[in-house]
KEVEXTI-833528 format. One record per residue (C-alpha): x, y, z. Coordinates in nm, 3 decimals. Example, Ala and Ser with C-alpha at 12.3 -4.5 7.8 and 13.67 -1.06 7.14 Angstrom:
2
X/Y/Z
1.230/-0.450/0.780
1.367/-0.106/0.714
This chain:
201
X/Y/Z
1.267/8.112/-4.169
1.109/7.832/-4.010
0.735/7.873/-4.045
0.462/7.691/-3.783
0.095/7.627/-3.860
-0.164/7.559/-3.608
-0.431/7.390/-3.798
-0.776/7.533/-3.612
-1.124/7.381/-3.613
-1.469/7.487/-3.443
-1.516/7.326/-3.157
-1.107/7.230/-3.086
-0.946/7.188/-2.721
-0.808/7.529/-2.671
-0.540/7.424/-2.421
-0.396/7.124/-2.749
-0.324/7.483/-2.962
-0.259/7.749/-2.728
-0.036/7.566/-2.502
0.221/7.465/-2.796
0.143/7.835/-2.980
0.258/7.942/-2.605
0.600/7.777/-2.625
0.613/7.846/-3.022
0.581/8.283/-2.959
0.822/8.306/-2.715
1.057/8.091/-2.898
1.028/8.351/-3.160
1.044/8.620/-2.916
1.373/8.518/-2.760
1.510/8.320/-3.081
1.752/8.635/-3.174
1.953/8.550/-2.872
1.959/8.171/-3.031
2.132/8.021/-3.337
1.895/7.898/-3.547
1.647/8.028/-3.812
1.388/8.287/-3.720
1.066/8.156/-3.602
0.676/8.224/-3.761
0.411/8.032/-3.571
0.028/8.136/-3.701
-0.279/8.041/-3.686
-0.502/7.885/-3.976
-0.807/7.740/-4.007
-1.023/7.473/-4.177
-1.345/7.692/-4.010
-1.310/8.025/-4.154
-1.181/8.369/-4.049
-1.316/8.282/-3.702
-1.299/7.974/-3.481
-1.503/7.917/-3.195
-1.338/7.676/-2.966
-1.526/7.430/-2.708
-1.521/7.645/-2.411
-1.605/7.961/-2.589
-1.312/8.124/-2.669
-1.296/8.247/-3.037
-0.986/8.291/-3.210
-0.968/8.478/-3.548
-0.680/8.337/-3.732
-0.406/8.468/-3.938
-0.484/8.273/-4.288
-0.747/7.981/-4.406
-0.582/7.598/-4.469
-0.600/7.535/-4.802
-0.393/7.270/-5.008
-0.146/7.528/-5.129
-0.037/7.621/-4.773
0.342/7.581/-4.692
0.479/7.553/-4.390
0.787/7.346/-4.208
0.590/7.241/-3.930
0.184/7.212/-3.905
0.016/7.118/-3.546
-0.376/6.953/-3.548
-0.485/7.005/-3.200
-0.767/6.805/-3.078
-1.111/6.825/-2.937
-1.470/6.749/-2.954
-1.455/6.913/-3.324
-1.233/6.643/-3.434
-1.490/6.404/-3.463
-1.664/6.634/-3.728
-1.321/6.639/-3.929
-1.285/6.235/-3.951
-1.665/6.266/-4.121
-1.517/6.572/-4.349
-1.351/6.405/-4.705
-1.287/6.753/-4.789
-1.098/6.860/-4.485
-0.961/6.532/-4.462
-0.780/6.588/-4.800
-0.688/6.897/-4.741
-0.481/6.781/-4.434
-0.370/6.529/-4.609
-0.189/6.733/-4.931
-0.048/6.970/-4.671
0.108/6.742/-4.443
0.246/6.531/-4.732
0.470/6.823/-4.839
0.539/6.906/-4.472
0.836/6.839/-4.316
0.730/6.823/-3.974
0.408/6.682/-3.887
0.260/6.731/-3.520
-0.045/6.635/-3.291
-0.217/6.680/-2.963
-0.466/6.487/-2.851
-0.711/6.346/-3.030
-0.554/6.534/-3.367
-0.422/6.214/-3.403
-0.733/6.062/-3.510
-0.769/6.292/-3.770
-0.421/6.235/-3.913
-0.518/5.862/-3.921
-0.822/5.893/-4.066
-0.628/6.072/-4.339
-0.422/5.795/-4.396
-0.097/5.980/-4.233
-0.019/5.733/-3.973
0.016/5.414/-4.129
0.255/5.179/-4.035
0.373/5.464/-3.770
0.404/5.426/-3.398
0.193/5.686/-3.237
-0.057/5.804/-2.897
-0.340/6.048/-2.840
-0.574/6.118/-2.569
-0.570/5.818/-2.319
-0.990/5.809/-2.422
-0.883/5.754/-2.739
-0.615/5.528/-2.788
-0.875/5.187/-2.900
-1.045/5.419/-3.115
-0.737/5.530/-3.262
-0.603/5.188/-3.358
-0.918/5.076/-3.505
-0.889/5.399/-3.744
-0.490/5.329/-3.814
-0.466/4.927/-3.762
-0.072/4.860/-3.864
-0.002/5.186/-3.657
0.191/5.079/-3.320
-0.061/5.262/-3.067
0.186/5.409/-2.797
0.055/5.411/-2.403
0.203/5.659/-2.124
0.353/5.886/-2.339
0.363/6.254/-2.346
0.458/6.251/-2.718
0.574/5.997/-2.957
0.827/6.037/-3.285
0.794/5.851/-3.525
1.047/5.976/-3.831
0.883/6.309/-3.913
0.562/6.262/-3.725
0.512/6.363/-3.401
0.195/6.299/-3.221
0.128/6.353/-2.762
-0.104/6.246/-2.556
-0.394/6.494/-2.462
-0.426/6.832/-2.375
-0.090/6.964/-2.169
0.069/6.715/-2.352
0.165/6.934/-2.616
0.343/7.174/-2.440
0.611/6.900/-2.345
0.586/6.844/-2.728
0.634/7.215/-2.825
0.954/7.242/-2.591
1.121/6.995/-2.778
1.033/7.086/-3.110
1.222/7.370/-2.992
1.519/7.182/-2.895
1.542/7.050/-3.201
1.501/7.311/-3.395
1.730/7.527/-3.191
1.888/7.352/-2.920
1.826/7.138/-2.603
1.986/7.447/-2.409
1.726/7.715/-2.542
1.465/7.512/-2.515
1.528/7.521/-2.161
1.521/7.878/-2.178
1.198/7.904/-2.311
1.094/7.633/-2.046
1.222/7.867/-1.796
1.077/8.195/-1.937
0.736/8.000/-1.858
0.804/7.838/-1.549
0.703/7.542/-1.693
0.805/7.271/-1.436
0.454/7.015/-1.343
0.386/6.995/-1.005
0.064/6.987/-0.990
-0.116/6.971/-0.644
-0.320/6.640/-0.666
-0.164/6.270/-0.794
-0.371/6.090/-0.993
-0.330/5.669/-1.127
C-alpha cells in the first residue's frame, strides 16, 4: 500500500489539491491493471473536519493532520491560507514531524513557503508560485530558488510552480511510483494534454 496525504487548510487554492488528488484517484482506480502497490490518496486537514477553500468550495476531509500521521507521500497545496500557516508554530511543527518521517515530500504553489518556513527546504533546490519565488528565498536563503519550472526534485522533495502545476507533478509521481507507461495512461484517461487557447510571456 502506498498511502497519499493531501495536507488541507482554510482558505487553500483548490485547483494546487484537487488537480493532483485528480491524477492520484484514478491512479488508484486503474492501478489493478498496473504493477505496483495499491494506491490510498485522502484528504486531511490542519482546519478541522471541514475546510473551506478560497473560492468557496468546502471539502470535508477523511482524517485531521496530527504528528502521528503516516503516510508515503504528503502534498501542501497552496493559497491565500498559506500565509496564516507560516504565522502558525503549531501547524508549522506539525508539518514539520510528519514530513520528517515521510518519504516523499510534495508541493504546489505557494506550499512551498510553508515547507520553508518549517525548516524543510534547506540547502534544497526548489520553485513555487512565480509571485512568490523572492519571498520564498528570503524564507529558505541556502535553498537554490528554481525559475520556469513546472516542478523541481530535489532528493525526496518535490515542490511545482503554481496552481496546474501540480498536475504535471502528480503524473509523474505516478510514473515513478508505477511506471512512465501508466502514467501515460492516467494522462490519457484525463485528456490531459495543455493547449490552452491564449499564449502568454
Amino acid at each position: 500500500m502506498f498511502t497519499i496525504g493531501i495536507i488541507l487548510f482554510d482558505d487553500f487554492e483548490e485547483l494546487d489539491a484537487v488537480g493532483p488528488w485528480e491524477v492520484f484517484r484514478v491512479a488508484q482506480e486503474m492501478g489493478d491493471a498496473a504493477e505496483g502497490p495499491k494506491l490510498q490518496c485522502e484528504m486531511t486537514s490542519l482546519s478541522g473536519n471541514r475546510v473551506m477553500a478560497k473560492k468557496g468550495m468546502e471539502v470535508i476531509v477523511d482524517k485531521n493532520l496530527s504528528e502521528d500521521s503516516s503516510y508515503d507521500l504528503i502534498l501542501l497545496p497552496g493559497g491565500a491560507g498559506s500565509r496564516a500557516l507560516l504565522a502558525n508554530p503549531d501547524a508549522l511543527e506539525t508539518i514539520r514531524q510528519v514530513a520528517q518521517k515521510t518519504p516523499w515530500v510534495t508541493s504546489v504553489c505557494s506550499g512551498s513557503l510553508v515547507y520553508a518556513a518549517a525548516g524543510l527546504l534547506a540547502g534544497k533546490k526548489c520553485t513555487s508560485h512565480h509571485s512568490c519565488l523572492d519571498f520564498l528565498a528570503q524564507l529558505s536563503p541556502t535553498s537554490e530558488v528554481v525559475k520556469n519550472h513546472r516542478f523541481v526534485r530535489d532528493g525526496a522533495v518535490i515542490t511545482s510552480a503554481g496552481v496546474s502545476a501540480g498536475i504535471d507533478m502528480a503524473l509523474w509521481v505516478v510514473g515513478e511510483i508505477y511506471s512512465p507507461a501508466f502514467a501515460r495512461q492516467v494522462q490519457h484517461y484525463l485528456e490531459y494534454y495543455p493547449d490552452p487557447p491564449y499564449q502568454t510571456a
